[in-house]
TORBATI-237997 format. One line per 5 residues: number of its first residue (from 1); their letters; for each residue x, y, z of N, C-alpha, C, CB. Coordinates in steps of 0.02 Angstrom, whole numbers, padded with zeros to 5 digits. Glycine has a CB too. Layout:
<dovos>
NUM = A = X Y Z X Y Z X Y Z X Y Z ~ ...
</dovos>
This chain:
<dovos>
1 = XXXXX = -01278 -01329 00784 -01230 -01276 00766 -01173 -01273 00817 -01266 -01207 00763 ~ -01098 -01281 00802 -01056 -01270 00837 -01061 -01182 00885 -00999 -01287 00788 ~ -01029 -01202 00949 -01030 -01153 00992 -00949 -01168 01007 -01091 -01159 01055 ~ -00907 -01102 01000 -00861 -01084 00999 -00842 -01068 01062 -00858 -01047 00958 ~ -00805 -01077 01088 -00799 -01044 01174 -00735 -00986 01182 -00776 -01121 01238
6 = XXXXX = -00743 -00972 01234 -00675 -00906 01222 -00619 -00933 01200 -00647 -00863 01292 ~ -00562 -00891 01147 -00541 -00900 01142 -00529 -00940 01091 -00540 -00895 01176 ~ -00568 -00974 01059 -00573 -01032 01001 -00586 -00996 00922 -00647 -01088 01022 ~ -00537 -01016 00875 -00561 -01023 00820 -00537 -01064 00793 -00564 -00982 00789 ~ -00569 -01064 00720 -00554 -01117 00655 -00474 -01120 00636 -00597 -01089 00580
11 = XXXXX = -00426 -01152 00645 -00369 -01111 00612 -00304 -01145 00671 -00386 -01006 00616 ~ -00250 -01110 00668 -00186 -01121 00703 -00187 -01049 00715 -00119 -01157 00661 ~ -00177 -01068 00802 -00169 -00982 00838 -00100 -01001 00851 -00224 -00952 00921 ~ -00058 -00937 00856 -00019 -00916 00866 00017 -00900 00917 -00027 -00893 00846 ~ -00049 -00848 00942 -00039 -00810 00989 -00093 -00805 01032 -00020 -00756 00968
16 = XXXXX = -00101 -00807 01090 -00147 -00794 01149 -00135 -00759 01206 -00165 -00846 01172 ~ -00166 -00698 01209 -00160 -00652 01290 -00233 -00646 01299 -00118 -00558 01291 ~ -00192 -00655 01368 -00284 -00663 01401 -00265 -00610 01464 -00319 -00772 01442 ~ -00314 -00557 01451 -00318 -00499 01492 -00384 -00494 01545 -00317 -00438 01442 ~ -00405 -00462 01589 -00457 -00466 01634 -00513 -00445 01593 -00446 -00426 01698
21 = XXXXX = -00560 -00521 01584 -00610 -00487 01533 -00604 -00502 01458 -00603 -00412 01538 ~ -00512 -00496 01436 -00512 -00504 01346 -00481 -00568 01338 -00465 -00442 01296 ~ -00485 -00582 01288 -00439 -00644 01243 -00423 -00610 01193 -00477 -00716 01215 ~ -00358 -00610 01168 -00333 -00579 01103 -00284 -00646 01067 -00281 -00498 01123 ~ -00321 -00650 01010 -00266 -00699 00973 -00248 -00687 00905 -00290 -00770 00970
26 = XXXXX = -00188 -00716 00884 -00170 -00719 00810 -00187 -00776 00795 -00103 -00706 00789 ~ -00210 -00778 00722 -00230 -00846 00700 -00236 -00829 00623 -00303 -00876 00738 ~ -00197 -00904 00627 -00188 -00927 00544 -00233 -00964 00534 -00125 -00965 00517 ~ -00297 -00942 00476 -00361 -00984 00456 -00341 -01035 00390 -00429 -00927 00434 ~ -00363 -01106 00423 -00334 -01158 00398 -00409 -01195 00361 -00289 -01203 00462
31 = XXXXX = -00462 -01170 00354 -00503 -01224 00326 -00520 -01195 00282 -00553 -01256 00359 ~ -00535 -01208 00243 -00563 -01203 00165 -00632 -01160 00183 -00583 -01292 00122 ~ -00683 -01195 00214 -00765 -01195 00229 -00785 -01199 00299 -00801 -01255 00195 ~ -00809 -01153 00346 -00818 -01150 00399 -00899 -01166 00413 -00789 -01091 00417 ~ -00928 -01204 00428 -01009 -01203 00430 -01024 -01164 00483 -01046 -01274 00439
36 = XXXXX = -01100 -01152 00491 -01118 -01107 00538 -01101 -01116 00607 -01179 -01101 00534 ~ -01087 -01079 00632 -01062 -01072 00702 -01075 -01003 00750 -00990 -01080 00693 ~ -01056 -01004 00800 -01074 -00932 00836 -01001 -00952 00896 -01182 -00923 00881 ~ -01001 -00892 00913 -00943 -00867 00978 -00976 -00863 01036 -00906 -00791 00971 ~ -00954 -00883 01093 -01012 -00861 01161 -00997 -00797 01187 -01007 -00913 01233
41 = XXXXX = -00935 -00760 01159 -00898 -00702 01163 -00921 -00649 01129 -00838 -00711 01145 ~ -00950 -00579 01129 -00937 -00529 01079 -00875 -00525 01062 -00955 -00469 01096 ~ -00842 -00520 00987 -00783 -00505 00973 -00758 -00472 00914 -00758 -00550 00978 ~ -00728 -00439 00898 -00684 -00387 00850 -00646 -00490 00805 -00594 -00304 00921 ~ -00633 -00457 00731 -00608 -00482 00684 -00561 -00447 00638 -00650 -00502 00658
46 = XXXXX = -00512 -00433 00634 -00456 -00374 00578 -00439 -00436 00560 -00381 -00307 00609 ~ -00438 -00425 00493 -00412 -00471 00455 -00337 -00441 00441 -00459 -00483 00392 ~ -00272 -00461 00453 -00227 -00452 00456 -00186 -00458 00387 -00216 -00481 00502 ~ -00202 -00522 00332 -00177 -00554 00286 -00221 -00602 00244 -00130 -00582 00313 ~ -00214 -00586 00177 -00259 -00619 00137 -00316 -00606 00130 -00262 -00668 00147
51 = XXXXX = -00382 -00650 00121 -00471 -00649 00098 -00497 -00695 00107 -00496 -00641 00032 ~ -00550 -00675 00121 -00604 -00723 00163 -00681 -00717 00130 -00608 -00695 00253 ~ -00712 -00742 00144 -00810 -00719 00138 -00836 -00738 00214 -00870 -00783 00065 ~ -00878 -00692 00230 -00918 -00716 00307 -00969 -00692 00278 -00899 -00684 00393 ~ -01028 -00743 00298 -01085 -00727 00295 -01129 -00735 00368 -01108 -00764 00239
56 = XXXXX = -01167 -00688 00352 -01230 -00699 00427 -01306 -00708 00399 -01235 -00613 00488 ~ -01337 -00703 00464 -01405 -00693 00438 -01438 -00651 00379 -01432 -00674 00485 ~ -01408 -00570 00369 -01430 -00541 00369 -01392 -00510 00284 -01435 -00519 00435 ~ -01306 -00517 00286 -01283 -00494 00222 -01198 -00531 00231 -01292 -00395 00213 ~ -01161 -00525 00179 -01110 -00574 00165 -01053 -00514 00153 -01129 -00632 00095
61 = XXXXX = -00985 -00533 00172 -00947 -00489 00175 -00901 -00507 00139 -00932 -00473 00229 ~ -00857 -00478 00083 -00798 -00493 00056 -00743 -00458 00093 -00799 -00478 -00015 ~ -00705 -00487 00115 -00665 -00488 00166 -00568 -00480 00150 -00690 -00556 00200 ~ -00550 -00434 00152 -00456 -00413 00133 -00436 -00401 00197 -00433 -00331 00079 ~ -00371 -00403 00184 -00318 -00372 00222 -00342 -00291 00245 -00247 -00373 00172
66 = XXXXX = -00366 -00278 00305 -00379 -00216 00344 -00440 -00221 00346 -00357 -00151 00321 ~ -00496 -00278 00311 -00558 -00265 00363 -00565 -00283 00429 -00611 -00290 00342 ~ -00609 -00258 00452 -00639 -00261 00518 -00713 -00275 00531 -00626 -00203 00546 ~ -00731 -00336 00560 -00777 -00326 00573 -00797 -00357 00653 -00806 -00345 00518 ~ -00859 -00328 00658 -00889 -00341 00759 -00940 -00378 00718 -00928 -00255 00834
71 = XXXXX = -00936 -00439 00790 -00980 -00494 00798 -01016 -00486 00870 -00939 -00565 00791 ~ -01065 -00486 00853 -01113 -00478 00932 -01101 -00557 00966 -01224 -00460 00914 ~ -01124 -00569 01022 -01115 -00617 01075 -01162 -00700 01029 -01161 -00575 01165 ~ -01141 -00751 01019 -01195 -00780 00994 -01225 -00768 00940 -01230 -00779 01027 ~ -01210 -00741 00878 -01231 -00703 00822 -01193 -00765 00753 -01193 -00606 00830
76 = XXXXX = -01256 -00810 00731 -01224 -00852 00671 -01172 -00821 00633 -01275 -00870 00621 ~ -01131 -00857 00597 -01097 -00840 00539 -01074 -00894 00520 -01049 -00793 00543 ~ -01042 -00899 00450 -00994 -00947 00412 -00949 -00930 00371 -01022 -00986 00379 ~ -00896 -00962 00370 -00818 -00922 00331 -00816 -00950 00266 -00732 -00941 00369 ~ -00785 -00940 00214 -00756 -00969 00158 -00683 -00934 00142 -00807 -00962 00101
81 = XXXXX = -00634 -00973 00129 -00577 -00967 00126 -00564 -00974 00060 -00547 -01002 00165 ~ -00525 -00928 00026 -00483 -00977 -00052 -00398 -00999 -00021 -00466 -00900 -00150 ~ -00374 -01004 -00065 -00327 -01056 -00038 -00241 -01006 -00035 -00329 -01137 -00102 ~ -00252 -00975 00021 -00212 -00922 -00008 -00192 -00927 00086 -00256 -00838 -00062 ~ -00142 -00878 00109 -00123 -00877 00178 -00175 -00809 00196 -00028 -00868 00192
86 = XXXXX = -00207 -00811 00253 -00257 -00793 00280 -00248 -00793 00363 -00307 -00835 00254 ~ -00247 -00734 00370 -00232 -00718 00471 -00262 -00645 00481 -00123 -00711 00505 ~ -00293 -00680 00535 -00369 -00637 00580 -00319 -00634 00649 -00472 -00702 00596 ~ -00351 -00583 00672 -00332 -00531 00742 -00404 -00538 00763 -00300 -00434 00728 ~ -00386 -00555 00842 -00444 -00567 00873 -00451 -00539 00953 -00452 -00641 00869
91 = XXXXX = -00517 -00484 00955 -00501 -00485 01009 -00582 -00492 01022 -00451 -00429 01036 ~ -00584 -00514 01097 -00636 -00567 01121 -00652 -00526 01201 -00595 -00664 01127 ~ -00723 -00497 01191 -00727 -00474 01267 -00796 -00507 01289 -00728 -00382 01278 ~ -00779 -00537 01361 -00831 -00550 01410 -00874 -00508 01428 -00809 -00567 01460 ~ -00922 -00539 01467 -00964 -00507 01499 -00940 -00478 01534 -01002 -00531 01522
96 = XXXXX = -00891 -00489 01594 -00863 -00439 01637 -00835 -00412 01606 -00831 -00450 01686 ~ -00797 -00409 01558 -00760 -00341 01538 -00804 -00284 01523 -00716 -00351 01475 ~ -00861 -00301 01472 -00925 -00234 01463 -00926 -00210 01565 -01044 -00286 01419 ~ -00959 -00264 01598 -00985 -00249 01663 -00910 -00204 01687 -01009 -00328 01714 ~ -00864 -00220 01681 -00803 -00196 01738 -00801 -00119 01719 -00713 -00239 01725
101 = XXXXX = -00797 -00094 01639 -00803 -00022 01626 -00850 -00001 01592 -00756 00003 01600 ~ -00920 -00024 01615 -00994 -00014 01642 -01021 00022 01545 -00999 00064 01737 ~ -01003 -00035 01523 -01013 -00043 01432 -01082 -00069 01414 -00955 -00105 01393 ~ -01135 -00058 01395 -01199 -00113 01390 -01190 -00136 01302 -01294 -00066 01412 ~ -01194 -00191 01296 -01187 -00210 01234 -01203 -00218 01207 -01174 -00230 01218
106 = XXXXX = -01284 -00202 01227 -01346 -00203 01192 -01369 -00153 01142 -01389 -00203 01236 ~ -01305 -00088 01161 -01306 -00031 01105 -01254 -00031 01036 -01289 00038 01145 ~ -01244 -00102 01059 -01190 -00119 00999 -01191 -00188 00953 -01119 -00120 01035 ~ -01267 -00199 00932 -01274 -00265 00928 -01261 -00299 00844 -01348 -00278 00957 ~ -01280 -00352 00847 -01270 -00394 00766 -01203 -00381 00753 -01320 -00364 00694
111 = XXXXX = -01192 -00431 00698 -01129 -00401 00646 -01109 -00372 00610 -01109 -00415 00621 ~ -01073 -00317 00595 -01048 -00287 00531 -00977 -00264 00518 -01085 -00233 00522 ~ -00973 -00227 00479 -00926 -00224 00439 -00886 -00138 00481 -00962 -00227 00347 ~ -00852 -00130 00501 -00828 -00075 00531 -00786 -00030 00454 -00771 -00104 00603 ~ -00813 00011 00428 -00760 00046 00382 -00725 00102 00399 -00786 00066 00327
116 = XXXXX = -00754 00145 00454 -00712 00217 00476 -00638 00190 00503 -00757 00267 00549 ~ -00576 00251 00465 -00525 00239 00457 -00483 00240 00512 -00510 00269 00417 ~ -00525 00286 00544 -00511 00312 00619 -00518 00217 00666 -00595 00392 00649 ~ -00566 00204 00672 -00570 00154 00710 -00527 00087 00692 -00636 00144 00712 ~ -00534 00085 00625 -00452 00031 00615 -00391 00048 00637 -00426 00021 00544
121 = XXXXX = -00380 00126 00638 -00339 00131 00647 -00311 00124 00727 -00337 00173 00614 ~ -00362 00106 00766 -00343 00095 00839 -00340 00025 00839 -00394 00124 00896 ~ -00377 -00013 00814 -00361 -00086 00808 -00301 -00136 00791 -00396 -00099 00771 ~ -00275 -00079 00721 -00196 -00079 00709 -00148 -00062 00772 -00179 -00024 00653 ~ -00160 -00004 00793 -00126 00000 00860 -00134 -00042 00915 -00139 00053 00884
126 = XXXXX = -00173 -00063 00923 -00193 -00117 00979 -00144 -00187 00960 -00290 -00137 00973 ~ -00150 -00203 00888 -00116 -00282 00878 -00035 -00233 00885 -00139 -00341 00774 ~ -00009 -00167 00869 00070 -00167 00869 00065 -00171 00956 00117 -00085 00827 ~ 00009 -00167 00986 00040 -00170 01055 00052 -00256 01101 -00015 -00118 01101 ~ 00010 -00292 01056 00006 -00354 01083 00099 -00375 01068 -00065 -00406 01038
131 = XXXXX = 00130 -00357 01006 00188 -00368 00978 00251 -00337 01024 00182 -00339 00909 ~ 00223 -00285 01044 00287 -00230 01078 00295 -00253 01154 00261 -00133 01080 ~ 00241 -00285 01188 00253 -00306 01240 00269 -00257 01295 00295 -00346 01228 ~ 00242 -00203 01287 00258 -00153 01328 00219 -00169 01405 00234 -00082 01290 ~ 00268 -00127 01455 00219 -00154 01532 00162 -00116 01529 00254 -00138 01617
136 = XXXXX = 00150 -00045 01481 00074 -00043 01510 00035 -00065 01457 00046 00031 01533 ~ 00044 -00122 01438 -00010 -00156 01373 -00051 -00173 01396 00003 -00212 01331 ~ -00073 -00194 01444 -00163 -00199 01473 -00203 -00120 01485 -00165 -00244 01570 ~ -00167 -00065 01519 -00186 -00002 01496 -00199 00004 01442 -00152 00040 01505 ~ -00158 -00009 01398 -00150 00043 01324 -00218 -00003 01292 -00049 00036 01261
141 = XXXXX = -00220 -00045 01303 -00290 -00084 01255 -00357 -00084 01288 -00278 -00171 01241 ~ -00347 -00079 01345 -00408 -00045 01370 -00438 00011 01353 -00403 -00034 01421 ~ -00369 00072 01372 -00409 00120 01338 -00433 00125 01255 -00375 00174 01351 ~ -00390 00084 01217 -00404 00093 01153 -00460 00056 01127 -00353 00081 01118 ~ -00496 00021 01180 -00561 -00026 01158 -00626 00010 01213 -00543 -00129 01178
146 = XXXXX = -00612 00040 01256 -00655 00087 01259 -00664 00160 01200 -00638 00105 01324 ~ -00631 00161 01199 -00617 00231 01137 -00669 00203 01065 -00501 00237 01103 ~ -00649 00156 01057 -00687 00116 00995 -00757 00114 01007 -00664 00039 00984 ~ -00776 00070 01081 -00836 00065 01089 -00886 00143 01101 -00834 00018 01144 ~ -00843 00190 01108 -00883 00271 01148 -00919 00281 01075 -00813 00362 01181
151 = XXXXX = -00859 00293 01002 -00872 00300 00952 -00924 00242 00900 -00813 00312 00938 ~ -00919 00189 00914 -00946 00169 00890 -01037 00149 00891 -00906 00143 00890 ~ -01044 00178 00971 -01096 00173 01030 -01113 00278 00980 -01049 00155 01155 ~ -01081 00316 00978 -01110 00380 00949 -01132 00372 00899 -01074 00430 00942 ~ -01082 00339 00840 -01113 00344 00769 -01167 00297 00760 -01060 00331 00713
156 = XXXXX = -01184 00246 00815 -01255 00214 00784 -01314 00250 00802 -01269 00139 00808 ~ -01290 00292 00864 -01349 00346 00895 -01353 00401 00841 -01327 00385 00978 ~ -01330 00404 00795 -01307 00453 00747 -01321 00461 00690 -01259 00454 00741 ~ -01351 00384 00674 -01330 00380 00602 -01383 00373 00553 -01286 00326 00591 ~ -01471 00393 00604 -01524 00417 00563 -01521 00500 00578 -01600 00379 00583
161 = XXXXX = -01485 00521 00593 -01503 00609 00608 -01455 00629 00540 -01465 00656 00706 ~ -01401 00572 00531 -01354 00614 00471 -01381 00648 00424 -01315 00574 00432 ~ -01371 00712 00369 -01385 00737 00306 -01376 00684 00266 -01346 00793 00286 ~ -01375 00687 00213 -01393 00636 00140 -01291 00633 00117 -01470 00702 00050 ~ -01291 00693 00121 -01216 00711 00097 -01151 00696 00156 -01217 00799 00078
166 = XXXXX = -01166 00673 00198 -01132 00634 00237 -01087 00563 00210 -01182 00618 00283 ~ -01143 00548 00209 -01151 00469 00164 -01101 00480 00093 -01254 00451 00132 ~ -01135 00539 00072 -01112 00534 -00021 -01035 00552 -00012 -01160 00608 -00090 ~ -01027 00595 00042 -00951 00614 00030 -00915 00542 00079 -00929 00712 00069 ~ -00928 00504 00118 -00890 00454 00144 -00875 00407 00088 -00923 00422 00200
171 = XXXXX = -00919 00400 00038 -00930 00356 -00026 -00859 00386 -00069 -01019 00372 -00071 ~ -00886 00457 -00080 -00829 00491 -00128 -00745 00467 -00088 -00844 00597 -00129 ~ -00739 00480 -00023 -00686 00496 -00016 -00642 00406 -00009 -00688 00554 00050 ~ -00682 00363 -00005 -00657 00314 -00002 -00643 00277 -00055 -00683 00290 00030 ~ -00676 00290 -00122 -00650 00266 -00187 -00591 00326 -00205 -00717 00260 -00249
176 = XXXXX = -00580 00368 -00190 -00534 00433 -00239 -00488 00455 -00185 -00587 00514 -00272 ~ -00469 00429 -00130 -00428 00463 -00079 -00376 00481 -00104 -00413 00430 -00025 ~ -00344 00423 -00147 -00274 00458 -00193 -00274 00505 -00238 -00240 00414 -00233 ~ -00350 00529 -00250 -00324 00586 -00305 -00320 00650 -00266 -00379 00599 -00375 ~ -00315 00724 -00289 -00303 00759 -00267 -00347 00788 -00274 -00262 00774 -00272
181 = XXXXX = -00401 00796 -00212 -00447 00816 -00192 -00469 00882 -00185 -00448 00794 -00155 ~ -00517 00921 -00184 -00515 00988 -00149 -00577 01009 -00127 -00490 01039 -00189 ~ -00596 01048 -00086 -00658 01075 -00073 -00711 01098 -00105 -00652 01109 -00050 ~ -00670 01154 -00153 -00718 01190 -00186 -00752 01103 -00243 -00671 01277 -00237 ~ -00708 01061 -00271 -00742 01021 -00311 -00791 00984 -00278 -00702 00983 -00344
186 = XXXXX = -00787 00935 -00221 -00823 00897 -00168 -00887 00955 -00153 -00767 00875 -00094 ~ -00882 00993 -00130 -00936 01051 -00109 -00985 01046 -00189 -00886 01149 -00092 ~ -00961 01073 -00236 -01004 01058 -00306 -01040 01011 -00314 -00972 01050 -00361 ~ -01003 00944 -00307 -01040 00871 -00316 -01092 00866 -00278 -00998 00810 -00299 ~ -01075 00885 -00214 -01141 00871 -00177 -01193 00944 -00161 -01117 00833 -00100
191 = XXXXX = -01160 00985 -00209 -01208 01037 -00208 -01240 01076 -00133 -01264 01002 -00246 ~ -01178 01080 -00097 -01152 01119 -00021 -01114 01168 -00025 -01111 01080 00026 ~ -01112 01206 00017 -01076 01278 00041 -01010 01251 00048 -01106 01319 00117 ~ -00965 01287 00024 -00900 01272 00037 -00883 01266 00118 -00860 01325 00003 ~ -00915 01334 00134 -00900 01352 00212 -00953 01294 00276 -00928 01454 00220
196 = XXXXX = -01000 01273 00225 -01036 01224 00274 -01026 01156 00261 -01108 01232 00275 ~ -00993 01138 00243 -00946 01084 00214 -00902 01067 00262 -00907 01105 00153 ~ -00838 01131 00279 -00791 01125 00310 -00824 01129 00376 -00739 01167 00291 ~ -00869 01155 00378 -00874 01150 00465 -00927 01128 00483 -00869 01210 00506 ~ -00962 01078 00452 -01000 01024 00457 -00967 00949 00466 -01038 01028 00402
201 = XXXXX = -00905 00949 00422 -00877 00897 00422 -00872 00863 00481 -00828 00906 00398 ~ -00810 00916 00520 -00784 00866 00593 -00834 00856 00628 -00730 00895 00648 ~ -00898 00884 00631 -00971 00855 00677 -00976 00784 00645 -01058 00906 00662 ~ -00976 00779 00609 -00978 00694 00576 -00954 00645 00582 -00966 00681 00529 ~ -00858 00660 00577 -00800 00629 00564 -00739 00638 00605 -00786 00643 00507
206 = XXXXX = -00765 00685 00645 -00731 00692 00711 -00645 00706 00688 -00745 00614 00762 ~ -00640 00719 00633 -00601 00756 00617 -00587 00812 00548 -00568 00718 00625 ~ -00556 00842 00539 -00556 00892 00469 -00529 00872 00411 -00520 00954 00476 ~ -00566 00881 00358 -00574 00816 00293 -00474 00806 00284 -00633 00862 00184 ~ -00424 00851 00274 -00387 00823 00274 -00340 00753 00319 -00376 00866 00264
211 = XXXXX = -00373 00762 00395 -00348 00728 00433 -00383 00656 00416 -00353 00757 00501 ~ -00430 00660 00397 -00499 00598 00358 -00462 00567 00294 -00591 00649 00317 ~ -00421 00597 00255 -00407 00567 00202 -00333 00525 00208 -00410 00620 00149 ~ -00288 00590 00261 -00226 00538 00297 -00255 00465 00322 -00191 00578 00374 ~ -00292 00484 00356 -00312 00412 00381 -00331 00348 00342 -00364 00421 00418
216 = XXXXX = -00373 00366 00269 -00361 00331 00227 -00337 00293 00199 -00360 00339 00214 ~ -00279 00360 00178 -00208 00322 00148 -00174 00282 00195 -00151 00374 00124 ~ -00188 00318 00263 -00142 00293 00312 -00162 00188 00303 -00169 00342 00406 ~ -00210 00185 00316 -00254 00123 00304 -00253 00092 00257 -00309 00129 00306 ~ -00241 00089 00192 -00204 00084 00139 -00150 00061 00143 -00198 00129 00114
221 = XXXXX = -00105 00099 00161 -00037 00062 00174 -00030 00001 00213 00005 00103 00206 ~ -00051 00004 00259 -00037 -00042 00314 -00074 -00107 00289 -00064 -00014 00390 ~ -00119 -00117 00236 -00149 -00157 00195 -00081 -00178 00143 -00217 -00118 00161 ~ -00042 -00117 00120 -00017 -00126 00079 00058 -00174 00106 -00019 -00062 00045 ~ 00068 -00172 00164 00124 -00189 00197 00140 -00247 00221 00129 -00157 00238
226 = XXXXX = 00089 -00290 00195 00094 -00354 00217 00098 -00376 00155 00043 -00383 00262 ~ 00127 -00346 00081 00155 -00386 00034 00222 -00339 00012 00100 -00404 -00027 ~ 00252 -00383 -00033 00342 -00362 -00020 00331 -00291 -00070 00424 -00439 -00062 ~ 00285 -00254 -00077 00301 -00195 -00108 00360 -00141 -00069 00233 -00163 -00116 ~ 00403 -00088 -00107 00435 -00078 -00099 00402 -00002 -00053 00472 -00093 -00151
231 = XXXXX = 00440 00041 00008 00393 00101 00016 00389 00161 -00020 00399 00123 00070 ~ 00441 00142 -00069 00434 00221 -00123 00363 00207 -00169 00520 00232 -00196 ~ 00354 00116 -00167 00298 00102 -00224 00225 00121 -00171 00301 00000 -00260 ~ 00222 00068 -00090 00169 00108 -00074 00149 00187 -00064 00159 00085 -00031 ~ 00205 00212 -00042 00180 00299 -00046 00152 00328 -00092 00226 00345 -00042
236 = XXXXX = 00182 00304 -00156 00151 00317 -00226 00069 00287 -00227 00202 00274 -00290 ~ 00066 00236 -00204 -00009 00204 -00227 -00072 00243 -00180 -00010 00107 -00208 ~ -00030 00242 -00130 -00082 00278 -00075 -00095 00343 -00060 -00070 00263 -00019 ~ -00049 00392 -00116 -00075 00460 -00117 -00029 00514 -00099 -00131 00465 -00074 ~ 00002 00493 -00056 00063 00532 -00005 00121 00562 -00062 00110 00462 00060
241 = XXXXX = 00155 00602 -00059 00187 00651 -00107 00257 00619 -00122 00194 00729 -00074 ~ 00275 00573 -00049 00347 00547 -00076 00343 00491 -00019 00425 00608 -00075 ~ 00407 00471 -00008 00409 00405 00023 00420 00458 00118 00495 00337 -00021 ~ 00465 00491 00096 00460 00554 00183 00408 00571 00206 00486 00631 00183 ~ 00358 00582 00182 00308 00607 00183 00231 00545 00197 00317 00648 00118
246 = XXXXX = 00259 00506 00187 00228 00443 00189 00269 00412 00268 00246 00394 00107 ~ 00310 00393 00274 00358 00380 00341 00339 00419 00384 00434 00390 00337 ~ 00337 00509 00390 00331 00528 00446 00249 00549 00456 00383 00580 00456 ~ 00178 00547 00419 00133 00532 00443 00112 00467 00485 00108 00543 00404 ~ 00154 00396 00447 00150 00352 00451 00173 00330 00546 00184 00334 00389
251 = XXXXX = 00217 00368 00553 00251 00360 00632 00220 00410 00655 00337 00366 00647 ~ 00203 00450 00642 00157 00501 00683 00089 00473 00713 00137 00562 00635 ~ 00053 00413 00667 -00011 00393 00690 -00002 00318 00726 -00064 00393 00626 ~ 00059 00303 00707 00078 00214 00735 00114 00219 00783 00120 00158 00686 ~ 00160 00275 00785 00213 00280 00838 00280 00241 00801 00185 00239 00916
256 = XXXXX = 00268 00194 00775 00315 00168 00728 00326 00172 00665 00316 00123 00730 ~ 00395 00143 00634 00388 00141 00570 00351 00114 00505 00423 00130 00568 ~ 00358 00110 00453 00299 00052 00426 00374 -00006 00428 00245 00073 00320 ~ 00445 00028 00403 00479 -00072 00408 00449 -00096 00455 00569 -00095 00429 ~ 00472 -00039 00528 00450 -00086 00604 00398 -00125 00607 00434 -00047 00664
261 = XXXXX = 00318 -00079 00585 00253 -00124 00577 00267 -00188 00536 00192 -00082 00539 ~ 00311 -00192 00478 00335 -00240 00437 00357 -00298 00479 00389 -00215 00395 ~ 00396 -00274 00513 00427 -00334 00556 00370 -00364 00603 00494 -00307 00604 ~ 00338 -00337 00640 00305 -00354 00679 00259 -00404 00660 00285 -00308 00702 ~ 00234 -00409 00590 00211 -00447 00541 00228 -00526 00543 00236 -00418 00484
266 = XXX = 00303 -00515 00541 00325 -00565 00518 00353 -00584 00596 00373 -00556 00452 ~ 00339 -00568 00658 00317 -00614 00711 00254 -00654 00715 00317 -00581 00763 ~ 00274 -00702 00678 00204 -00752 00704 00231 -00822 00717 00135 -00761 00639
</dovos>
């Protein structure tokens, strides 16, 4: 079985920063069929552009534009590509990096599929920072990959104590985010207190169901933005009331615009 070493994948990279501890790359995936292989690295995967399949030991992933998924250290997998343009965001942490801000990685193991909107959404921020080149870009991704790991290290400590309706409403809200939602209906479905609903939620989701569904859409878009749709058409698809309204949540959670995120795109 191929062993991958830092820094390495299947494909034409782009881009490479190598930080104390990380490797971050862009990469355009060029093979059709990847056979089994492993990383000697734990590492993050955002799929940036296009579709993929990864499979592991354990379950097989259909793979778009805005998934995410964590690969534990040494953990099989294999890719399949269709024949379409396809680019993965990579970021790659050592052993010293867990050791340097005293991370054990043993509470974060195997592969899966990351879906909370919240945590893409720092990952997105992390690749506009590799782009912006700002001087505190080794800060800013530090903290934003500790932030990932705190949360992601809670919700697995978390995630046999959850209620039943946890689950059912993360389900609901991720097929229907664009419709127009409301409490009193969601509370019915799952047959909950209106009032223990709302303030059960942010114990869960760490934020209040409206800020949960921005994030959504927010996630959505930025999926949607890496094809030439127009932004009056994504605001429409993703829920948001108009294209203003779509722009200034949109820079409120990126710091930038979506053209700007657009452009940044089309640095490779």
């Amino acid at each position: 079985m191929n062993t991958l070493r830092n820094g390495e994948y299947f494909g034409d990279t782009n881009q490479i920063v190598n930080l104390e501890g990380l490797t971050i790359t862009d990469t355009e995936y060029t093979h059709p069929y990847v056979d089994w292989h492993y990383h000697e690295n734990a590492y993050f995967t955002f799929l940036l552009q296009g579709n993929m399949t990864e499979g592991n030991r354990k379950e097989v992933h259909g793979c778009s534009a805005g998934t995410l998924l964590y690969h534990h250290w040494e953990d099989p997998h294999y890719n399949i590509k269709p024949d379409v343009f396809t680019r993965g965001f990579h970021i790659e942490l050592s052993q010293n990096w867990f050791d340097r801000f005293d991370i054990q990685k043993s509470k974060v193991e195997g592969s899966f599929n990351i879906k909370d909107p919240a945590l893409k959404l720092l990952v997105y921020q992390m690749f506009k920072e590799t782009k912006t080149h700002d001087i505190s870009f080794e800060l800013a991704v530090n903290q934003l990959l500790i932030h990932l790991f705190s949360q992601l290290t809670h919700q697995k400590e978390n995630t046999e104590r959850k209620p039943l309706w946890v689950g059912q409403i993360n389900e609901i809200l991720h097929e229907s985010f664009t419709e127009n939602l409301n409490l009193t209906e969601l509370s019915k479905t799952l047959n909950i207190h209106p009032i223990h609903l709302s303030r059960d939620f942010h114990k869960y989701f760490h934020c209040n169901l409206g800020e949960y569904l921005r994030k959504l859409k927010l996630n959505k878009s930025l999926e949607l933005l890496t094809l030439p749709n127009s932004l009056t058409d994504i605001a429409m698809e993703c829920g948001f009331s108009d294209q203003s309204h779509f722009i200034r949540c949109f820079k409120e959670n990126m710091g930038i615009t979506p053209l700007k995120y657009r452009n940044l795109l089309k640095n490779y």
